[in-house]
MARPA-565835 format. One record per atom (N, C-alpha, C): residue in one letter; x negated, y, z. Coordinates in steps of 0.05 Angstrom, whole numbers, plus 5000, padded with zeros to 4 digits. Each point is the difference from the previous one (the first is absolute). Layout:
REM residues N
AXYZ ...
//
This chain:
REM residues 270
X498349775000 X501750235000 X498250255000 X500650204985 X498050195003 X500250135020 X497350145010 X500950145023 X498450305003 X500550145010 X498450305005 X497950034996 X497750074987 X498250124999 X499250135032 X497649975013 X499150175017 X498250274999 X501650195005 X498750274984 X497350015014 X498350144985 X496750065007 X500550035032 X496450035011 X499650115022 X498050254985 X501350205016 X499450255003 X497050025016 X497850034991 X497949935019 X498150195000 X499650175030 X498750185002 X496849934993 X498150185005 X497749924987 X497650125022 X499349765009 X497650025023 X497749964990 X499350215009 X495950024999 X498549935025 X499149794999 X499249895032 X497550275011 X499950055022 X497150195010 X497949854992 X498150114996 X497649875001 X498549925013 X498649765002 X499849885020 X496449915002 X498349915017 X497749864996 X500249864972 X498150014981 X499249854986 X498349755007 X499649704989 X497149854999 X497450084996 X498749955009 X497150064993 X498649755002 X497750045003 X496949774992 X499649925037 X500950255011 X499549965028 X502549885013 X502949984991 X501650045012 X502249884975 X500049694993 X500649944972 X502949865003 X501350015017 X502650014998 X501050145028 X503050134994 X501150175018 X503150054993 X501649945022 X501650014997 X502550285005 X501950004988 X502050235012 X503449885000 X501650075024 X501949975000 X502250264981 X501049954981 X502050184986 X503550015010 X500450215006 X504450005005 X499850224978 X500749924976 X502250164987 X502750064999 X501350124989 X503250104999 X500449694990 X503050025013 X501149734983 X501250054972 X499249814981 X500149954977 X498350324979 X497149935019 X497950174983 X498649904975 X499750194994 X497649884972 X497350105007 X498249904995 X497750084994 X498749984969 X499650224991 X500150044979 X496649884986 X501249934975 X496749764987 X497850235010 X499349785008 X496150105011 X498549804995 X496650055011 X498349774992 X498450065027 X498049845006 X498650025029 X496649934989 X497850105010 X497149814989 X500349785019 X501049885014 X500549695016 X502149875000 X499949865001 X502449724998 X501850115032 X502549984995 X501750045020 X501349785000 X501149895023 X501249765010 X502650125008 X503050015001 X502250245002 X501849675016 X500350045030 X500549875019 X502950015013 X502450014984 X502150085020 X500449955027 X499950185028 X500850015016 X502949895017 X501750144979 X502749884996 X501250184978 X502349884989 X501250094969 X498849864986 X500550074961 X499149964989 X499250204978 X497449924984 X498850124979 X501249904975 X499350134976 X500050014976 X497450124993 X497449894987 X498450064986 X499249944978 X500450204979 X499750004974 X496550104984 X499149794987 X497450014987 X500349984978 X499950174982 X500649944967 X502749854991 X500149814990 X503349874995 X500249725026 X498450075017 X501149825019 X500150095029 X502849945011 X500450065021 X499849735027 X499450105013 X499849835027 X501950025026 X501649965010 X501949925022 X498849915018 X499550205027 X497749915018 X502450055026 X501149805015 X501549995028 X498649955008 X500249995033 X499350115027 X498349735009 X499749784981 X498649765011 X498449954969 X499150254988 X498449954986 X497350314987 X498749914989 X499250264989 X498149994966 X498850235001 X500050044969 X497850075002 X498650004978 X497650044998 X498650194967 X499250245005 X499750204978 X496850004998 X498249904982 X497950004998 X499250234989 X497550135014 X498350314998 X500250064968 X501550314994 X499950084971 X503249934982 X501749805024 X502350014981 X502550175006 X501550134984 X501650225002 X502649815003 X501550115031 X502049795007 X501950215010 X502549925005 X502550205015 X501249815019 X501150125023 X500049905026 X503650114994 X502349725000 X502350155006 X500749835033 X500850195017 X501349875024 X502849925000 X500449755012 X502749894990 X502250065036 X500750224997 X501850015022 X497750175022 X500549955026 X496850075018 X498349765004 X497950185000 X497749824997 X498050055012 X498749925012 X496950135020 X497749654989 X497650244982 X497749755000 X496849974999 X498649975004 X497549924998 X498850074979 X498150194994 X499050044980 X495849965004 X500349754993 X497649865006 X497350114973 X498150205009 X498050104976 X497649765008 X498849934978 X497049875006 X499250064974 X496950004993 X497950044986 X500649804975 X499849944978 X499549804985 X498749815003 X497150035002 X497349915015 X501749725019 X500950105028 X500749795010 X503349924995 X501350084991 X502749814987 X500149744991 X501549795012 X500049784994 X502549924976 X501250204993 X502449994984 X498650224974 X501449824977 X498850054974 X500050254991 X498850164987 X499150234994 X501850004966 X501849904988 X500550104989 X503549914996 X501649985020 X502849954988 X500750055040 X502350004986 X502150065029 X500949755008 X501749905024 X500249775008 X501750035029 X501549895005 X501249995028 X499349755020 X498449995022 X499249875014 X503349945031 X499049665000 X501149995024 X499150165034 X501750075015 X497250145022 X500649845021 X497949975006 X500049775037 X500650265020 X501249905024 X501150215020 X496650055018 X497749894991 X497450045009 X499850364979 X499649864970 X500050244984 X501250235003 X502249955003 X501350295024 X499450175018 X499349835015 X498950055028 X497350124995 X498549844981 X497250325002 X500950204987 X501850014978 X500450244981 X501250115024 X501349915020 X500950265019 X497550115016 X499249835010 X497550075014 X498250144987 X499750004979 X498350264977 X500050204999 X503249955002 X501050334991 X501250115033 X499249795012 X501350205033 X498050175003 X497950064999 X498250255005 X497049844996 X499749785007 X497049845001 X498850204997 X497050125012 X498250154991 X497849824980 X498550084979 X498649844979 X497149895019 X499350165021 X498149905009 X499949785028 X503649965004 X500749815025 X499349714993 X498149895002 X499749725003 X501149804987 X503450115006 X501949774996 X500650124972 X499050134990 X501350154966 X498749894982 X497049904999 X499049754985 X501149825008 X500249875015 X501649755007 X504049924992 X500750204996 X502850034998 X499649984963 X498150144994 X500250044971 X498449734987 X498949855011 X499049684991 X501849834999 X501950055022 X501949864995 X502749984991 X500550304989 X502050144983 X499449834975 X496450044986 X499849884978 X499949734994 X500149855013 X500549695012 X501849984992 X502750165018 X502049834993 X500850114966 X499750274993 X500750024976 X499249734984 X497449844997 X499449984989 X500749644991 X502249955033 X500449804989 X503850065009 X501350204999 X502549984999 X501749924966 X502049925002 X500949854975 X500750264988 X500149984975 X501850084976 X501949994993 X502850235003 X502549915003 X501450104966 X501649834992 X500550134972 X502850165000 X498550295008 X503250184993 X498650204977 X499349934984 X499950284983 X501949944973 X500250234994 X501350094981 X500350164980 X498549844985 X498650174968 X502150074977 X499050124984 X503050164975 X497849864980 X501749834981 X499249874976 X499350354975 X498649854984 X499550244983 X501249914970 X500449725000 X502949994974 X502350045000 X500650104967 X502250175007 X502149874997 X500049765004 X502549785001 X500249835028 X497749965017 X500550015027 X500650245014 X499450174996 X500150265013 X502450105019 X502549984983 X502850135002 X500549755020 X499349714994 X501149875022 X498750035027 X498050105000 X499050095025 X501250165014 X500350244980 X501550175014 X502450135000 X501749774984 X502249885011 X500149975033 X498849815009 X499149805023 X499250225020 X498850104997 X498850315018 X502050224999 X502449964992 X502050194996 X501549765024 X501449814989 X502449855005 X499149775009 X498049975022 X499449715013 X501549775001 X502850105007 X502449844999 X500049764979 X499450184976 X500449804974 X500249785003 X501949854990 X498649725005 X500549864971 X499350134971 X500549834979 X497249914989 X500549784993 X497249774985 X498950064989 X498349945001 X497950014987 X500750114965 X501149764992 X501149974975 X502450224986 X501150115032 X502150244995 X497450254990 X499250015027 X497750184991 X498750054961 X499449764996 X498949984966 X501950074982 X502449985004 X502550104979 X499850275008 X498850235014 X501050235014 X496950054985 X498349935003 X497650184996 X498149894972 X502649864986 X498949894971 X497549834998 X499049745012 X498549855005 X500949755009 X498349804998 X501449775000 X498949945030 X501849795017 X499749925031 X495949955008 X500049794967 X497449825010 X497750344998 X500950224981 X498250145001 X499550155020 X501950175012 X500650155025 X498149865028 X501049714989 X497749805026 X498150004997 X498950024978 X497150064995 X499150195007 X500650314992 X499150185011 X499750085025 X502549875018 X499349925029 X498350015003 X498449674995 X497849955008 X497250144992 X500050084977 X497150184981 X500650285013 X501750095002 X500050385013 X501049975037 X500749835004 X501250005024 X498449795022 X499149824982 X498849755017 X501949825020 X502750175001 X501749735025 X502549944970 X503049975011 X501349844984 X502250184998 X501950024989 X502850125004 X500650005022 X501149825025 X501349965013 X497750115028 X497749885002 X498950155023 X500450334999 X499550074970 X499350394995 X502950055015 X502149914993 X502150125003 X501149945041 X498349795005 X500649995028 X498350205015 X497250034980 X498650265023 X502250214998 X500350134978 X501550145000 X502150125023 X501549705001 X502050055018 X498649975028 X497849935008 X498850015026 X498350284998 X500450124985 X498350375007 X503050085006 X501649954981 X502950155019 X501449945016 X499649785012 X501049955023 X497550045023 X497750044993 X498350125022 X501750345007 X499150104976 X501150235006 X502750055014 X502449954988 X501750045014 X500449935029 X498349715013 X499449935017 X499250205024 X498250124984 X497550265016 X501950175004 X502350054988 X502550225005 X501549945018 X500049705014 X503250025022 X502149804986 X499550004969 X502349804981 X500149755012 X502549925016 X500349665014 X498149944977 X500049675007 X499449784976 X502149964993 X502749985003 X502749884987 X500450154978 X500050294999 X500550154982 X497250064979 X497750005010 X497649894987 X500849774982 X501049795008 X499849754981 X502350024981 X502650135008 X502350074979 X499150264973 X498650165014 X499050184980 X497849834982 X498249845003 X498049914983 X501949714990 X502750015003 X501549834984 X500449725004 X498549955029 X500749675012 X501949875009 X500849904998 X503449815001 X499750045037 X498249975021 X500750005022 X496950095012 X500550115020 X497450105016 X497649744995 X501649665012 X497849825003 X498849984981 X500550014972 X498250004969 X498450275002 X500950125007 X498150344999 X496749905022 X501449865029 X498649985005 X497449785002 X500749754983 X498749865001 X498050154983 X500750094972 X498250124983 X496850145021 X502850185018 X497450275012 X497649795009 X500849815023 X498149825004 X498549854991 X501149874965 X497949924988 X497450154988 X500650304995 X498650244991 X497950105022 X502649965027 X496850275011 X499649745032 X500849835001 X499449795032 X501950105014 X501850145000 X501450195021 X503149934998 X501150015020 X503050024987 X501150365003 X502149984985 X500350274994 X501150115033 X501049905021 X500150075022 X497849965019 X497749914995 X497850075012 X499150334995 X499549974966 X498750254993 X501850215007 X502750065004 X500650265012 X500149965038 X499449735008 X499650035028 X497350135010 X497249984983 X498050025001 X500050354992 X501850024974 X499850414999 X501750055021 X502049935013 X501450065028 X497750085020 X498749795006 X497950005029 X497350214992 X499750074965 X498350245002 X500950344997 X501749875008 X501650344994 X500050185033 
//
């Protein structure tokens, strides 16, 4: 059944203060960020790899045609020199982790969303609580910041825009109307291409399949609305699921969580 369109968010536009940079002496450092709810930070670039940590809420970070969906039990990762935009999904307070290139254990040339251990947390808070660079425990905190980066998992929420012009529209179709729920094969009568080709391009511009692209999809919008207060009941009717329990088995197979953990967990950081 069709249903409403959800009009834009209106999103003011924060310029974080400036803060300690990395250095040679001093090669990673952290800062805690509160922006307005549902801010932008407008494309920038950094000379160090930033690690972008939600506190609680969620992010939207966009790097060229791929965007990343970073909730409150995960984070993102912007390697030194790439021009990215920071949208906040609802309120949001997070971690903005700077280190050197030099010692980064996460790749220097693509973006990526990492799982975070509640250890990983816990120094990015301790980083950015005041640590002085010459206290003892500030080498020691930062050895093992890079530790765990270096063996926390890789979680797959991104979300790239195809650059053919026959996958394209179904993308953003899908980025319009998550809800959708027509085939694959509906899809190829709508965008003049045949089923087996559309699947191909999946995989060569997209690397996952029809059916996962279109479930991230619906798991960046239901983060978001999530990060707003939206029950899950009305979350799972809007992204078009016959009953909350199918909405929610999905969330859990996507992110480990059930969808009433993850707003119990933004509850207790608020």
């Amino acid at each position: 059944m069709p249903r409403t369109a959800t009009a834009p968010v209106a999103r003011p536009n924060f310029v974080p203060m400036p803060r300690t940079a990395p250095s040679a002496v001093t090669p990673v450092v952290a800062h805690l960020r509160t922006p307005p709810p549902d801010a932008l930070i407008e494309p920038h670039r950094h000379e160090w790899g930033q690690l972008i940590c939600p506190q609680r809420g969620g992010l939207r970070i966009t790097a060229g045609e791929t965007s990343l969906i970073v909730p409150v039990f995960r984070a993102a990762w912007v390697p030194a020199g790439m021009s990215h935009e920071v949208a906040v999904l609802g309120e949001a307070q997070f971690y903005a982790v700077y280190m050197m290139s030099e010692v980064s254990p996460l790749p220097a040339g693509r973006c990526l969303v990492l799982e975070v251990s509640p250890l990983l947390r816990d120094l990015a808070a301790a980083m950015a609580g005041g640590m002085a660079s010459d206290d003892p425990r500030h080498g020691l905190v930062t050895s093992l910041l890079l530790e765990e980066l270096r063996v926390a998992p890789t979680a797959s929420l991104d979300l790239r825009m195809p650059d053919d012009r026959r996958l394209r529209p179904l993308c953003e179709g899908l980025m319009e109307r998550p809800e959708d729920d027509r085939s694959l094969a509906q899809w190829a009568e709508d965008v003049g291409a045949s089923e087996r080709t559309l699947a191909r391009l999946f995989s060569t511009e997209l690397g996952t399949s029809f059916g996962v692209w279109r479930q991230r999809v619906r798991i960046a919008r239901a983060v978001d609305w999530m990060s707003r207060g939206v029950p899950v009941a009305t979350v799972a009717s809007r992204l078009g699921y016959a009953n909350p329990a199918a909405f929610s088995a999905m969330f859990r197979r996507a992110l480990g969580v059930s969808p009433r953990d993850f707003t119990r967990v933004e509850r207790a950081r608020l």
